[in-house]
C-alpha positions as CSV (number, residue, x, y, z in Angstrom):
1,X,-30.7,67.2,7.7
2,X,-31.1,64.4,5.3
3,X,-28.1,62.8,3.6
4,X,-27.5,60.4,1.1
5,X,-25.8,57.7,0.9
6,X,-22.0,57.9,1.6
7,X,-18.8,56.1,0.7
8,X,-15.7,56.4,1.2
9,X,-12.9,56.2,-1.9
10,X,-9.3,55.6,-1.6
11,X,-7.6,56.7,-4.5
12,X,-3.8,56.0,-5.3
13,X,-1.1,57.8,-6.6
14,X,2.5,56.6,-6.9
15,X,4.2,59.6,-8.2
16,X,1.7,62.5,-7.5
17,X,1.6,65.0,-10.0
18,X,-2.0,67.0,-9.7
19,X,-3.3,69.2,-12.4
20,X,-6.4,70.0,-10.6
21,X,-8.5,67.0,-12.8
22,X,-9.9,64.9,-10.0
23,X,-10.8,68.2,-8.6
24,X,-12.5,69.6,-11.4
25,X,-14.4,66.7,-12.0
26,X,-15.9,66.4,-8.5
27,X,-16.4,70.1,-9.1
28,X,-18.6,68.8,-11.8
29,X,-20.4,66.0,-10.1
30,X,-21.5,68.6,-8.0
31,X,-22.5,71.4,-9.8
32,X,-24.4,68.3,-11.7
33,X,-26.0,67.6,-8.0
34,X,-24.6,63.9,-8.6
35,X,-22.4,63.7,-5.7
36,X,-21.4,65.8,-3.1
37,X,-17.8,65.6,-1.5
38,X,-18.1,65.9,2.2
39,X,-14.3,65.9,3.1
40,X,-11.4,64.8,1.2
41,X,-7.5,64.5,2.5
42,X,-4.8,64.3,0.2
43,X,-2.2,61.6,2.1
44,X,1.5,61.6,1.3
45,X,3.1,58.5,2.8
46,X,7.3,58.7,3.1
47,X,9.3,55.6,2.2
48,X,9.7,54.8,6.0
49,X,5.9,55.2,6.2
50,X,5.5,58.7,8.0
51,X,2.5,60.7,7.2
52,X,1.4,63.9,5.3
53,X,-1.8,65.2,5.9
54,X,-3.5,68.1,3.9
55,X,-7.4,69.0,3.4
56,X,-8.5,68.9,0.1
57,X,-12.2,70.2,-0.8
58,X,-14.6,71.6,-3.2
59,X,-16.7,72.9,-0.3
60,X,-17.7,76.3,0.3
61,X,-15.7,77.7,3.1
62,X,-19.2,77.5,5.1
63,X,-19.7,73.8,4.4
64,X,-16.1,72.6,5.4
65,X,-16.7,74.4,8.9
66,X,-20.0,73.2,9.4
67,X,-18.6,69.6,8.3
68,X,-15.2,69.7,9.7
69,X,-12.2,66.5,8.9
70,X,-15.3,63.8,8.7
71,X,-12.2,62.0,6.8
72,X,-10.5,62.4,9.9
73,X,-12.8,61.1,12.2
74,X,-13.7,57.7,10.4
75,X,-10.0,56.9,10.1
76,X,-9.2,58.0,13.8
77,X,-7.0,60.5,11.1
78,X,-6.4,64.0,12.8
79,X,-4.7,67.0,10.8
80,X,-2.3,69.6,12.1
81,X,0.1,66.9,13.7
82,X,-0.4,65.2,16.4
83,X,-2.6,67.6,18.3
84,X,-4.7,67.0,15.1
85,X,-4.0,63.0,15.2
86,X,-5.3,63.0,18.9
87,X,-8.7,65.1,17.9
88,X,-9.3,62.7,14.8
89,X,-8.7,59.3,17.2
90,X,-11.0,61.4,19.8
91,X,-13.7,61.8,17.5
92,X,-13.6,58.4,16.0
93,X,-13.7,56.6,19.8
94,X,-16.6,59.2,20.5
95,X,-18.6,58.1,17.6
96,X,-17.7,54.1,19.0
97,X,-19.2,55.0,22.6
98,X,-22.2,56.6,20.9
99,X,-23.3,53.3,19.6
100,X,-22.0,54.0,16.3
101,X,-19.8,51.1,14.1
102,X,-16.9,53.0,12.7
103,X,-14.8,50.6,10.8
104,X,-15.6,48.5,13.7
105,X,-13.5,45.4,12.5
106,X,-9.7,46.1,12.3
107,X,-9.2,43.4,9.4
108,X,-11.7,45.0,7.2
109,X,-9.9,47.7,6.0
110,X,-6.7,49.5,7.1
111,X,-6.8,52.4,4.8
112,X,-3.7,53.6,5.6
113,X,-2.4,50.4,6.0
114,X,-3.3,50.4,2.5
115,X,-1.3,53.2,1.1
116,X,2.7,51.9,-0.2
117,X,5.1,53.8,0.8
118,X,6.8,56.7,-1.5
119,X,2.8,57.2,-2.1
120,X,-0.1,59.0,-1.7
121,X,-3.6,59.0,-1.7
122,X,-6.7,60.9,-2.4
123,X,-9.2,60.0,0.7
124,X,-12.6,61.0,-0.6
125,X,-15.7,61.2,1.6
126,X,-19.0,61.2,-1.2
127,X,-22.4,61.6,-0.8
128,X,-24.2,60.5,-4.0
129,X,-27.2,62.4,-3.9
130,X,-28.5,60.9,-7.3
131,X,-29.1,57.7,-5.5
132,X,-31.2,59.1,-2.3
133,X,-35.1,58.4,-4.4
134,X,-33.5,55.4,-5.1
135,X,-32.5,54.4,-1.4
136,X,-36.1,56.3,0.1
137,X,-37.7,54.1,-2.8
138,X,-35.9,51.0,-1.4
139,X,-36.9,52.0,2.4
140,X,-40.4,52.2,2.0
141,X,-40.8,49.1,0.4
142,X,-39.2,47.6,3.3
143,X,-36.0,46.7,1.7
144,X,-32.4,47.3,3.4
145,X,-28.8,47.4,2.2
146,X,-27.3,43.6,2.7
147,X,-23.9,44.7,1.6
148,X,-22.4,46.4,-1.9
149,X,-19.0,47.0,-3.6
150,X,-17.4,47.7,-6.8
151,X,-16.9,44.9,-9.5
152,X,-13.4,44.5,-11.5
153,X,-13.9,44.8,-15.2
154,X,-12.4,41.6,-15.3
155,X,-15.5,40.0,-13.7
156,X,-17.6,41.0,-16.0
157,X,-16.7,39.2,-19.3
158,X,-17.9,35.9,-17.5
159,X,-21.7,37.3,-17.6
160,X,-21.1,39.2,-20.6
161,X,-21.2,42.8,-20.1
162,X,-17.8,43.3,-21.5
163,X,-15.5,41.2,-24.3
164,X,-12.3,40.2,-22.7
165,X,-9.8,43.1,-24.7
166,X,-11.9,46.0,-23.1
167,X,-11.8,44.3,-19.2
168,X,-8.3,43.9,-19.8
169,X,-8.1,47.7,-20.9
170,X,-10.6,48.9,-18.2
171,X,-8.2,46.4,-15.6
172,X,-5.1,47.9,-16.7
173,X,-6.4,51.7,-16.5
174,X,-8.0,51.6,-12.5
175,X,-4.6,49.6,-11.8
176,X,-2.0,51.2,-13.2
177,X,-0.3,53.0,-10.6
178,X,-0.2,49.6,-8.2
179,X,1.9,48.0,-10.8
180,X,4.6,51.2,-10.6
């Protein structure tokens, strides 16, 4: 089975209160055959920092078997308590003795490190299936992924993509909920 590129987005939310929108607009992503969610965990964090775990998904009930917590797995994240905890750290240390890098460097990003307290979080594993002819493209020309990332608004009024008024609206929008 070939896959597309994958990435994994952490999403905030300092008082959750889902309507079903972030769900219904991966819904259309996918019915667009943009992106594809592979797994996706909804994370409640307590103020003393104990965690919540529930699967969220716009997979058919087929797909999240074949798939199982993927989530899980990166994170060394397991649900159903800590029998669930133990599977997700077994899976993730498998993965490590196969060869394979998952978030190899412990300073590079403790996702739930990352979550405040009194919080949640959406953890959202994509495939973005519009850019596969794009990566093939890239592959047979010899070319290989050095490193990517996101870009804040903000940066992008010095090389002029955006005036300064819209940054700071674009800034304030993805940000909000940190500042709560």
């Amino acid at each position: 089975m070939s896959i597309g590129p994958v990435q994994l987005i952490v999403l905030g939310f300092p008082h959750p209160d889902f309507h079903g929108e972030v769900i219904a607009e991966l819904e259309r992503l996918r019915q667009s055959d943009t992106v594809r969610v592979i797994d996706a965990l909804a994370v409640y964090k307590d103020p003393d920092g104990g965690l919540e775990v529930e699967h969220l998904s716009n997979l058919s009930k087929e797909e999240a078997v074949e798939l199982g917590s993927k989530v899980g797995a990166l994170i060394g994240l397991g649900i159903d308590g800590e029998a669930g905890a133990v599977a997700g750290a077994q899976l993730g240390a498998a993965a490590a003795e196969g060869g394979v890098a998952v978030f190899d460097d412990p300073q590079a990003w403790d996702v739930l490190g990352d979550i405040p307290p009194d919080s949640a979080a959406a953890l959202l594993l994509i495939e973005h299936h519009w850019a596969v002819p794009l990566r093939d493209a890239i592959a047979r020309a010899g070319g290989f992924r050095l490193g990517d990332g996101f870009i804040s608004p903000l940066d992008l009024v010095g090389i002029g993509l955006l005036a300064a008024e819209e940054a700071k609206s674009l800034h304030d929008l993805e940000t909000a909920g940190a500042a709560r």
